[in-house]
N, C-alpha and C positions, 0 to 999 in steps of 0.2 A: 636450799638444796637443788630445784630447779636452775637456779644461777651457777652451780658449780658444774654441774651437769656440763647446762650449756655452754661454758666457755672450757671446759675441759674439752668437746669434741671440735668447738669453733679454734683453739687456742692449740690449745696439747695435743689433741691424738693422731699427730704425723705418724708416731710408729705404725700405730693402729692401721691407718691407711696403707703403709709403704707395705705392713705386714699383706691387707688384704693384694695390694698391687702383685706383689710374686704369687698367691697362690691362684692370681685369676687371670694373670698373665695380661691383665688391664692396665699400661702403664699411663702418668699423667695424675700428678698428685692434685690438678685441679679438679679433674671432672669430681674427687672426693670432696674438697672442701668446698665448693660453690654449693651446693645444693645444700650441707650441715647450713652455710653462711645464710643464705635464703632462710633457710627452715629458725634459723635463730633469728632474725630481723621479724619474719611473721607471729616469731615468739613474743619478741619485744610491745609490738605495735598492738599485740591481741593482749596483753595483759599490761601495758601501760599506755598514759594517756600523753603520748610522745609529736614534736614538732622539729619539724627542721629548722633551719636556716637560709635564706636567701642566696649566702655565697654559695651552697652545697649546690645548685645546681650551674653556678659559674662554672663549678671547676669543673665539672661532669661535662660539661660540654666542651672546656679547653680537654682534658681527656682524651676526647670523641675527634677534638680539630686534629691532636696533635698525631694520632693515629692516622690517621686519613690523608696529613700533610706529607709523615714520613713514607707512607706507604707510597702513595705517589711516586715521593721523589726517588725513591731507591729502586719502584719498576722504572724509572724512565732513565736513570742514571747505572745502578747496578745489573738491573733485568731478572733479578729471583727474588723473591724475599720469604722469609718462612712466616705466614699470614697468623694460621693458628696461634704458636708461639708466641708472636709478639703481642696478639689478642689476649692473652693469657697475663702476660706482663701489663697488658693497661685494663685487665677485669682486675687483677689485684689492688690495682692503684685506686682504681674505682672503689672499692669496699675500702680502703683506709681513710680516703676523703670521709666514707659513710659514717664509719664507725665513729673517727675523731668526733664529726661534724654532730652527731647523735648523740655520747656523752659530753660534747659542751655544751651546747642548747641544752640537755635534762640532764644536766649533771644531780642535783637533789634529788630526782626521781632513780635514777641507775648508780648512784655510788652506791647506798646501802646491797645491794644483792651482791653486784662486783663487789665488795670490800669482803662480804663473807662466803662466796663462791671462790674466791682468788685467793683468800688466808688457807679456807681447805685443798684447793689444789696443791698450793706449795707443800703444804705438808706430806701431800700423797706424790709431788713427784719426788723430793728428798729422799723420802722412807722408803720409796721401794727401788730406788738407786743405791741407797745404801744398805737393803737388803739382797740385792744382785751380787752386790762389791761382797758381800759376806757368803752368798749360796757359790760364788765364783771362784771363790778362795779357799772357801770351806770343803766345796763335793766335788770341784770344777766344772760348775753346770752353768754357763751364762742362761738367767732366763728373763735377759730383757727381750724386751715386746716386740723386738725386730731384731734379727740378728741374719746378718748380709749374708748371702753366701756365694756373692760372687769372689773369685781368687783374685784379689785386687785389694788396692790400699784400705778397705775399710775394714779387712780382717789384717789387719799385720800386726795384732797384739793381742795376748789370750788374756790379759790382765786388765782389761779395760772393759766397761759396762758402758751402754745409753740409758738403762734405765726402762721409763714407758715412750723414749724417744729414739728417730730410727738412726743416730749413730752419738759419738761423746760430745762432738761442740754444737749436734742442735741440743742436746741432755743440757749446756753450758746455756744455750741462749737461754733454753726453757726457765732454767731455775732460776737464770738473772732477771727475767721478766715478770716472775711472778711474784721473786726475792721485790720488785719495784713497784709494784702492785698493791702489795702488803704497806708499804713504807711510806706509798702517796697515800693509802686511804685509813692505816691504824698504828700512826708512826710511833705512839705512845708506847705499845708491848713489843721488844725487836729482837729481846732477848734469845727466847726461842727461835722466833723466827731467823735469826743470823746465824744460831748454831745447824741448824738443821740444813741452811743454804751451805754454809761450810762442810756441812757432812757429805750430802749430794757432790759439792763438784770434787773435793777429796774421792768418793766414790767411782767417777766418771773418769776423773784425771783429764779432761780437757783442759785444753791448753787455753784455749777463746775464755774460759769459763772462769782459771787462774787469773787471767786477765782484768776479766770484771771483777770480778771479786774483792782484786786490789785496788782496784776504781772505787767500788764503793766504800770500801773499809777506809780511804786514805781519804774520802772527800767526805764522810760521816767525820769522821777526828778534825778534821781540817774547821768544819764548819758547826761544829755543836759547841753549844755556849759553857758546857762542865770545865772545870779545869784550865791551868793556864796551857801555855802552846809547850811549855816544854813539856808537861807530861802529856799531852796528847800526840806530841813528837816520841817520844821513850815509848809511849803505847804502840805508837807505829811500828818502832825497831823492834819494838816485842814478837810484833804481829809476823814481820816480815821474816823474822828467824823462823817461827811458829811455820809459816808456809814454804817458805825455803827448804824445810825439812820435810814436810809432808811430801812435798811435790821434787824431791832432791832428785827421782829418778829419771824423771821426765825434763826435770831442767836439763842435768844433765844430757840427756838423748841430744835438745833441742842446740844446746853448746859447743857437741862433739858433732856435729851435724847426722847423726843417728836417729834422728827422727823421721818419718819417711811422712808424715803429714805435713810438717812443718817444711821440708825439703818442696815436697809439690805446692806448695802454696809459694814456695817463691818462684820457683821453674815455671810454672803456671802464669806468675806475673811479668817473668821477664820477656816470655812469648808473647802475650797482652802489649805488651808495651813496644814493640815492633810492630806489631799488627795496628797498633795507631798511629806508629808514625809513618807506616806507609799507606793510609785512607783512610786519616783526618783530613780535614770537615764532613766528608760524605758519610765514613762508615762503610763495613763490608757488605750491611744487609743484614735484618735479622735472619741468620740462619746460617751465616755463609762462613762464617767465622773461620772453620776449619781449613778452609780453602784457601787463607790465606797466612794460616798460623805453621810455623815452623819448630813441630814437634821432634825434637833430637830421638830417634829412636830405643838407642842406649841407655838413656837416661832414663826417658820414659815408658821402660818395656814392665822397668819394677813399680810404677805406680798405676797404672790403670790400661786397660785395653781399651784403643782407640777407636778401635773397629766396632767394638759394641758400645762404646760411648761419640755415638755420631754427634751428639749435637753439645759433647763439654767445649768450654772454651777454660775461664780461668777461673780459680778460688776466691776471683773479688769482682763482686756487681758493680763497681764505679767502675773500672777497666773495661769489663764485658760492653755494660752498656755504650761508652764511648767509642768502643772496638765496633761495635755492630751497629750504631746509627747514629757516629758522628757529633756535630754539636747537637743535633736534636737528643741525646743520650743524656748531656750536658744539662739539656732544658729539664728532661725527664726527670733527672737526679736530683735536680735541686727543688721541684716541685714535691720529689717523694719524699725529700728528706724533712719538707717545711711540715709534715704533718707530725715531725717529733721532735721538733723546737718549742720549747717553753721554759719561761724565765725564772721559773721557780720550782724545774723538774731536770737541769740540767745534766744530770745522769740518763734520762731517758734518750736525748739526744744524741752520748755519748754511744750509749748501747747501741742504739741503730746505725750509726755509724763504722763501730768496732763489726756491728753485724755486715755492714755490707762491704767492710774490709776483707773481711774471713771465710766469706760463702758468696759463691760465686750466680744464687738465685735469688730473684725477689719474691719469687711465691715459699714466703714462710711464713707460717700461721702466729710467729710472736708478734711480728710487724703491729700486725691487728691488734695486742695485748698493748702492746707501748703508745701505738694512736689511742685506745681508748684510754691509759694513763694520760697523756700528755690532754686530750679531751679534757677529763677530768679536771686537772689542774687548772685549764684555761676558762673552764667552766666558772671553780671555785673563787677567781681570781676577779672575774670578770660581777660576781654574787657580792663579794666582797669590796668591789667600788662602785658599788650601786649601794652600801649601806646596808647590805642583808647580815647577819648572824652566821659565825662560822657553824658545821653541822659537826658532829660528831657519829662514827659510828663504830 
């Protein structure tokens, strides 16, 4: 119970936060999560008999160079750089190293809790996503956990839920992360647990979320031993009509170009993609981004106000980071991305990638959910050619 707790507020409770954020006019979704993160590592180390690893404090310290390198060079070459900010993006990078680095070194000690703290999350963010989708429809009462209210892209549908998350495609990452969670550590029962992830992102209607969803449904069929290919091909087709239908409204939006999320995520990246090719290798500077980005007003008056989003740049973390420092962004990216490579969890990889396509931040609390799966596995992996017993729990 403690384990669901804990990674419910370490993992999930973005709403939670973004909720507290507008009523305290405290903005900064890290100052919320570093302190839960703290208080959940003192959790770990006071009730278990936990060790690191040797490399963990390599990377802490490449980290710490790589920070100090680019700051340098964008005061001596650009002249501003937004310090906090980018501090923010390498304390997050820092707790994934941790995390990974934590369940593969104690992977037998931290799967049992994670496997049953993470089976009941999923349940509880499914269920009350798909009891929003029903109070929303039913009374027209959205009563997820955050509900924006700035007049901007995040309200431009009355028919769309987050759920207990603060809009539909973190609701999407949420339930793919913990839909992955479940599958690396109790792959045996998926029954439930696959209907209930289909419920959830049906309820949400994120698009990121349709996405995964058909990632894992097609590389589950693809790769489980039952049946020949043709009927796990026919399952597929089944599947894809099944979702096709569900989601017929929102494809449609996305096809007619009617979509206004899916519209700024590209508008977003084709400004991105200017803005690197005029300061590539240097980078604009973390912060500067704007100063260089060439927002069509027109275009962008129906998706977000700029004036009050001083420091957006675009809907994709590979763009951004490149956009604002260069190949060092380059360095950055492939170092965060190594913490959810593993050879025998290739969907986790997938996810964070698809994540850092879609959202244009790396302080997201699943990051943290997917390093400790992919931990997990590397852990398992590494038990298992040393001769030890697989574990079950």
């Amino acid at each position: 119970m403690l384990n669901a707790l804990a990674w419910l507020l370490v993992g999930y409770s973005d709403g939670f936060a973004y909720l507290l954020m507008e009523k305290t006019g405290i903005s900064g979704y890290m100052i919320y999560i570093l302190p839960v993160f703290l208080a959940y590592i003192i959790f770990l180390f006071t009730n278990y008999k936990l060790s690191v690893s040797q490399n963990l404090l390599k990377r802490q310290l490449f980290i710490i160079a790589l920070f100090i390198l680019t700051a340098l060079l964008h005061y001596l070459t650009v002249g501003s750089f937004y310090m906090l900010g980018y501090a923010q993006i390498m304390i997050m990078m820092a707790m994934t190293f941790l995390i990974r680095d934590l369940f593969t070194t104690n992977e037998t000690t931290l799967r049992p809790g994670f496997a049953k703290g993470l089976r009941a999350i999923h349940y509880i963010l499914c269920g009350y996503a798909m009891l929003a989708w029903l109070v929303l429809h039913g009374a027209d009462i959205d009563i997820s956990l955050f509900v924006s209210e700035q007049e901007s892209l995040y309200v431009f549908s009355v028919v769309r839920t987050s759920g207990l998350q603060r809009e539909p495609a973190w609701a999407g990452y949420a339930l793919a992360s913990s839909y992955l969670a479940v599958l690396a550590t109790r792959p045996q029962r998926m029954l439930l647990v696959q209907l209930a992830f289909l419920g959830g992102i049906a309820a949400t209607g994120s698009g990121v979320g349709v996405i995964l969803a058909s990632l894992f449904i097609t590389h589950q069929m693809l790769t489980m031993g039952k049946g020949g290919l043709a009927v796990r091909l026919t399952f597929l087709a089944g599947m894809a009509v099944v979702m096709a239908t569900i989601f017929s409204d929102r494809i449609g939006n996305v096809l007619n170009q009617n979509d206004p999320s899916t519209q700024m995520r590209l508008e977003s990246s084709f400004v991105a993609l200017d803005v690197i090719a005029e300061t590539f290798p240097v980078g604009t500077g973390f912060g500067n981004y704007q100063e260089h980005a060439d927002f069509d007003p027109v275009i962008w008056s129906g998706f977000l106000n700029l004036d009050e989003a001083a420091y957006y740049k675009s809907d994709t973390l590979i763009l951004n980071l490149i956009a604002e420092l260069g190949v060092f962004g380059c360095v950055l990216l492939i170092a965060f991305m190594g913490n959810f490579i593993c050879r025998t969890a290739p969907l986790v990889g997938a996810t964070a990638l698809i994540m850092m396509l879609s959202s244009g931040t790396m302080i997201i609390p699943f990051y943290l959910v997917l390093a400790a799966i992919c931990g997990l596995e590397r852990g398992r992996m590494a038990r298992l050619a040393a001769g030890q017993k697989e574990t079950r729990t």
